[in-house]
Structures are given as C-alpha cells and as structure tokens.
C-alpha positions in Angstrom: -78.3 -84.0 -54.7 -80.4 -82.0 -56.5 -82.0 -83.4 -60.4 -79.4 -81.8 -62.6 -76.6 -83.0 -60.4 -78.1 -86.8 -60.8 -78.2 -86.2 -64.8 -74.8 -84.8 -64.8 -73.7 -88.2 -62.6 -75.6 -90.0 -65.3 -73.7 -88.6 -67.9 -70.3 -88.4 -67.0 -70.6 -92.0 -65.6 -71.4 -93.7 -69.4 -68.4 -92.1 -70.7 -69.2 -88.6 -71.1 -66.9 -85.5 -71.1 -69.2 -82.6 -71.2 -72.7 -82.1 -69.8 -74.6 -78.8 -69.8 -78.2 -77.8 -69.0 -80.0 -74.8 -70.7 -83.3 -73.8 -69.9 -86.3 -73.6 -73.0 -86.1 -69.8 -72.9 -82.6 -69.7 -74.3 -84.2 -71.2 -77.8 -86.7 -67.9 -78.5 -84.6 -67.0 -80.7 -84.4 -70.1 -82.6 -86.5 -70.4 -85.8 -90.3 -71.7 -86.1 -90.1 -75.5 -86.2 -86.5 -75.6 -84.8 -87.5 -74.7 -80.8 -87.1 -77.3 -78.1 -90.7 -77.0 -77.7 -91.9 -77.6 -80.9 -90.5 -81.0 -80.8 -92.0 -81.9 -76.8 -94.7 -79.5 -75.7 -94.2 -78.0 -72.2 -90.7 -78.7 -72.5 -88.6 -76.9 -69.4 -85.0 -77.9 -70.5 -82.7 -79.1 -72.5 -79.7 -81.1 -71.7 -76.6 -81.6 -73.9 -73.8 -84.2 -74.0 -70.9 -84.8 -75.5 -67.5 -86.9 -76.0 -63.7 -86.0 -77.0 -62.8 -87.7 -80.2 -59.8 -89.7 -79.7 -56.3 -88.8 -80.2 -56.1 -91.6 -82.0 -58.9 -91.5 -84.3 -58.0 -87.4 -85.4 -54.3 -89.4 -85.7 -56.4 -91.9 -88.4 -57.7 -88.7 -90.3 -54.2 -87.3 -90.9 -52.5 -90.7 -91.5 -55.9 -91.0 -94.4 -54.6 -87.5 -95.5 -51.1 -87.8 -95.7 -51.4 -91.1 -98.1 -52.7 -94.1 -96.4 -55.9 -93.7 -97.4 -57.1 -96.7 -95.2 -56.3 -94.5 -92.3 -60.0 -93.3 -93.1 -61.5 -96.2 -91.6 -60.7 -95.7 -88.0 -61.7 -91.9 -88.5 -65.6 -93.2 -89.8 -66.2 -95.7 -87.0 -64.0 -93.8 -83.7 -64.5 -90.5 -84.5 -68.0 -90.2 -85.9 -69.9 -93.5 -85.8 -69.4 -95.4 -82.5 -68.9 -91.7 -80.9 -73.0 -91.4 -82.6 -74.0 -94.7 -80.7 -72.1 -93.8 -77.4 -73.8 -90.6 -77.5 -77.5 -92.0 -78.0 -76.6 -94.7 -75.3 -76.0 -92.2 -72.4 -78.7 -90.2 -73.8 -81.6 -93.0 -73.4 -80.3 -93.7 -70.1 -80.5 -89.9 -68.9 -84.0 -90.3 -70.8 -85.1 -93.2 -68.7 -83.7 -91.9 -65.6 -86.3 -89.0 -66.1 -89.5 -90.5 -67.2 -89.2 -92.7 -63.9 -88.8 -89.5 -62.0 -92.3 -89.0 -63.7 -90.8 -86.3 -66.7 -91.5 -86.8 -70.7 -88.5 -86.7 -71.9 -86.9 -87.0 -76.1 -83.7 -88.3 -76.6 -82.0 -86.6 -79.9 -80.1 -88.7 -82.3 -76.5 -88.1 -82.7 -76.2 -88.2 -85.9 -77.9 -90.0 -88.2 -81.1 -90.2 -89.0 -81.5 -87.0 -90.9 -83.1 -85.1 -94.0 -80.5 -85.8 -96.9 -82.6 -82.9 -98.5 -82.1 -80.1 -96.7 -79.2 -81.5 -94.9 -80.8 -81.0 -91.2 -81.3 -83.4 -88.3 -84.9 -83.4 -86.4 -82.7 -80.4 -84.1 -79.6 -78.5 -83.6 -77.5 -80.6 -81.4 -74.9 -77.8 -82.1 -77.0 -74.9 -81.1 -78.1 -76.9 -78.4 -74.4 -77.4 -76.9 -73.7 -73.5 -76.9 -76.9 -72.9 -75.3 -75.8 -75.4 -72.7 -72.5 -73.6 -72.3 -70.1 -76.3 -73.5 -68.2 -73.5 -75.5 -69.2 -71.4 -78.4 -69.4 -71.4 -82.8 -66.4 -71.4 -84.2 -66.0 -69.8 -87.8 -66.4 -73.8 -89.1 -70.5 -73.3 -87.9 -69.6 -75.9 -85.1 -69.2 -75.9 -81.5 -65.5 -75.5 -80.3 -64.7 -76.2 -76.3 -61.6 -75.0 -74.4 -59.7 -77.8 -74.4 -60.5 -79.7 -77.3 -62.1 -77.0 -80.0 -64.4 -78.8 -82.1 -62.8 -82.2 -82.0 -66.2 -83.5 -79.7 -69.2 -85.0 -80.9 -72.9 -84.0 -79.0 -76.2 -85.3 -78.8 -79.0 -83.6 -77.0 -81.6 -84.6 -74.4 -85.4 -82.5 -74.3 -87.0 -82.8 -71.2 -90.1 -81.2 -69.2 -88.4 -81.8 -66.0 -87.2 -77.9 -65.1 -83.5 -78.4 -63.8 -80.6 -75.8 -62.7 -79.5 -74.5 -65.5 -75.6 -73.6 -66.2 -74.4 -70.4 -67.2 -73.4 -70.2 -70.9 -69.9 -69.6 -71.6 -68.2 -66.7 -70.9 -64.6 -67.2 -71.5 -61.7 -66.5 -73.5 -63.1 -65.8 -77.6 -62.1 -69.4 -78.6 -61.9 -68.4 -82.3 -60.9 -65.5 -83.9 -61.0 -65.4 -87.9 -59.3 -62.3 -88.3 -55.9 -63.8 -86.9 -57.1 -67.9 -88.2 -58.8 -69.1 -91.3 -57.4 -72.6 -91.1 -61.2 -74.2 -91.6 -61.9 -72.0 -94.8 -58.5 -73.3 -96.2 -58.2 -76.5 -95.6 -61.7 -77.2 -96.6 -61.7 -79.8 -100.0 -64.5 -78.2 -101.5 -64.4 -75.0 -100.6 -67.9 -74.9 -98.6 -66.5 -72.6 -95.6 -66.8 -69.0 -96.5 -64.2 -67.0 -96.4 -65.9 -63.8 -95.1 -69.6 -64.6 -95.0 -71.2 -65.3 -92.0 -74.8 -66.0 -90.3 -75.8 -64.2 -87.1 -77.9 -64.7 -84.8 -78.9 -65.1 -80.5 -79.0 -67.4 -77.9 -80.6 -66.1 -75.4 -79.1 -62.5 -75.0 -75.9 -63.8 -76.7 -75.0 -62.9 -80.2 -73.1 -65.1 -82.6 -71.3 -65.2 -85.8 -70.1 -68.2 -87.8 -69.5 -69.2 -91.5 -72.5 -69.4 -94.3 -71.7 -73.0 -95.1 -72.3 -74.7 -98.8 -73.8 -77.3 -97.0 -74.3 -79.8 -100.3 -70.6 -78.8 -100.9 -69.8 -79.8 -97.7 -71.5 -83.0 -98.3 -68.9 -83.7 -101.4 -66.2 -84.1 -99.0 -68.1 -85.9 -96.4 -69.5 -88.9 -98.9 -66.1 -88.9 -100.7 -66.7 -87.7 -104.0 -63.6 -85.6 -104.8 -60.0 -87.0 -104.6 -59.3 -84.6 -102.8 -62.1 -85.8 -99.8 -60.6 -89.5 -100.3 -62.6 -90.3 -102.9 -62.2 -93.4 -105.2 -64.0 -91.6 -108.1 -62.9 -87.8 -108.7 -66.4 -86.2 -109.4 -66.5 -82.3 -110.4 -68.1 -80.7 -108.1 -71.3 -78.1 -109.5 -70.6 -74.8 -108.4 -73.6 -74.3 -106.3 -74.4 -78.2 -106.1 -78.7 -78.7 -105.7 -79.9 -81.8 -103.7 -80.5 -83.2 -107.4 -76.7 -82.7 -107.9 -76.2 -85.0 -104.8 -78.3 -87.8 -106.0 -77.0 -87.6 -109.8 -73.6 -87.6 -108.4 -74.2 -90.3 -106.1 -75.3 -92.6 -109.1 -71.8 -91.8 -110.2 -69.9 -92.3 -107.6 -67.7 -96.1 -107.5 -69.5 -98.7 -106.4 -66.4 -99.8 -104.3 -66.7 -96.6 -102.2 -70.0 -97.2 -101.7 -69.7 -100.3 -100.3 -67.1 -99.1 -98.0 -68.8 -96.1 -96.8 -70.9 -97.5 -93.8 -71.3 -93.9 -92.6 -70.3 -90.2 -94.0 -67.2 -89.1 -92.2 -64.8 -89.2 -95.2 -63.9 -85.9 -94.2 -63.7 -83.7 -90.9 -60.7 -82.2 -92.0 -61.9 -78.7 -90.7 -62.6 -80.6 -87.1 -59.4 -82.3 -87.4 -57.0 -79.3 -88.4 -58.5 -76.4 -86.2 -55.7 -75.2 -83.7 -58.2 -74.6 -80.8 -57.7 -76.8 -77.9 -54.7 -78.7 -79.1 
C-alpha cells in the first residue's frame, strides 16, 4: 500500500467522506503569502478532507428559516462547529501518521481561528479542496461536490511527504449561473453578486465564481439582520468596513451574543443550492 493510500485509509476511517491529494505545483498560481509553501518550506503536497453535513442539520437550517428560530441551534453545532472539530481531529491524526513516517507536516484549522479583519483563515481550505479534486467553485465562491454540492465542510493537511496525487475533477459543470442563481437570491444581505465574478487558475484550470461582500456576508453569518435570525435588526452599511463590523457588533443584543457560541447563523446559500440534492 503505497503512502497516499495509508492517508486516504486514515481519513475515511475517522469519519471522513472525501480525501484528495494535490501536489505544491497546483498552488503557482495562488497569490504571494497564500502558497502551500509559504506556510511549510519544502512542502511536496497537500492533502484535503472533508465531511457531508447532515440531513438533519441542513433540515435544522430550514426549520430556523421557516419560523422556529431555535432550529438554528442544531445548524451552528452539526453543521459547522462539531463538523470544524471532526475535521481538525482526522487532520492531526493524518498529521501524526506522517511526522512518524519522518515528514513535517501542518495541520489547517477548519474553521476557526481566523483574521476577523480581512475575513481570511491562515489558507484556503476551499482552494485547497478543488485543487485536490473533490469538485469545483460554485457561483457561491465555495466548493460544490457531485453528490452533495456545497453542503460539506473541509480542512486541509500541508505536508513535505510527496504522495500520488489525484486528478482534479473533470466532470459534469456542477454549476451553471446562466440557468441558476439560487445563491445570489436567497442571500439575506445581498453579498453574492449577481454578475461579478473573480477568475483565476489552478494549475492549468481556469475558474470563475462570485466577488463576494465578504463583511456583508458576515451580517448574516453573526446574526445581525432579521432576516439572518437576528435578535436585533441592524441596517446593514452599504459597503460595511471592518470598523462597521465592530461598531455593529457593540450593537448587537446581548442575548444573541450569548447564544452565538460560533458564526453559522446563516448558510442559507449552502443550504438552498440545488446541486447534489
């Protein structure tokens, strides 16, 4: 069994549904600071995981959404939070499994820890998942799979072990804008554009997705429209500033606050998206 097939094995035995493997050279493209190799010199490849969220957990979203606002609750620990530690779990143990095969190897978070001011982790667990060839960008700027479009949450494993790598995907266009645009309407504050998009490569593959609002975005994740759940209905600046986001979040209730153990108030794009279902 070769060392990719015993990460895989690792993987998929802690409760993993996806497992890809992309070599460094797949990242050129990737902006200064943001490379595999910039975080773990003489890194050879990167690994990324991921897990389905539950039936029942994108069930909890809609039930928070149709009125039952407690529904949320489920959403923020089985589809986001627990899903975060899960992810971090299998990827120390792939990590370990490595650095006693005699490899440095840097686990990624999940999700959290991250910089609340520009609103990016320490790397693109996202990015990294295409590049892996778990599936490709959906018009919502995430990845989307086959059979459960983007509905999964990843986590991302550097390592200077050089393993096989697997092809990235090259399947059916998963998402197609011109016939869908679900993710830009159902969005609560209106942080998916409409016709706006970023380009760019992964290796020799070009890709298009949505310029995001990202501190819009964040409205709806903490909660503070009605319309994301919130307790507190706070108007939302046009073009909100990371200053915006700390003024507003000396507004918010203090009730929500203490109920918000982590920022999934929202996913509604992730829940609503027709691919895979």
């Amino acid at each position: 069994m070769s060392l990719a097939d015993m990460v895989k094995n690792i993987a998929l035995s802690n409760d993993m549904d996806y497992v890809g493997i992309a070599p460094v050279e797949r990242f050129k493209n990737a902006p200064e600071g943001r490379k595999p190799t910039d975080l773990l010199k003489g890194a050879k490849s990167v690994i990324s995981i991921g897990t389905k969220i539950s039936r029942g957990a994108v069930e909890a979203n809609n039930t928070a959404y149709g009125g039952l606002r407690h529904g949320i609750y489920i959403y923020m620990m089985h589809g986001y939070d627990f899903l975060n530690n899960v992810l971090n779990l299998a990827s120390h143990r792939i990590a370990r499994f490595l650095e006693k095969e005699g490899f440095v190897t840097m686990s990624v978070p999940a999700s959290p820890p991250m910089d609340w001011f520009e609103l990016k982790g320490a790397f693109s667990n996202r990015h990294a998942a295409v590049a892996a060839g778990l599936g490709e960008f959906g018009w919502l700027t995430l990845l989307v799979t086959p059979d459960a479009g983007p509905r999964v949450r990843v986590a991302t494993i550097i390592t200077k072990a050089e393993l096989d790598p697997n092809p990235m995907y090259s399947g059916k266009k998963l998402c197609d804008r011109e016939k869908c645009n679900v993710c830009t309407k159902i969005c609560p504050t209106s942080a998916i554009s409409e016709n706006q998009g970023v380009q760019l490569k992964i290796g020799e593959k070009a890709f298009e997705y949505a310029k995001l609002r990202k501190h819009r975005c964040i409205y709806g994740i903490l909660g503070f429209t009605g319309k994301a759940l919130g307790r507190k209905n706070i108007e939302i600046p046009s073009d909100p500033s990371p200053d915006d986001m700390l003024k507003t979040l000396g507004e918010e209730s203090p009730w929500q606050k203490l109920e918000r153990i982590v920022p999934a108030f929202c996913g509604r794009c992730i829940i609503k998206c027709p691919i895979g279902t």
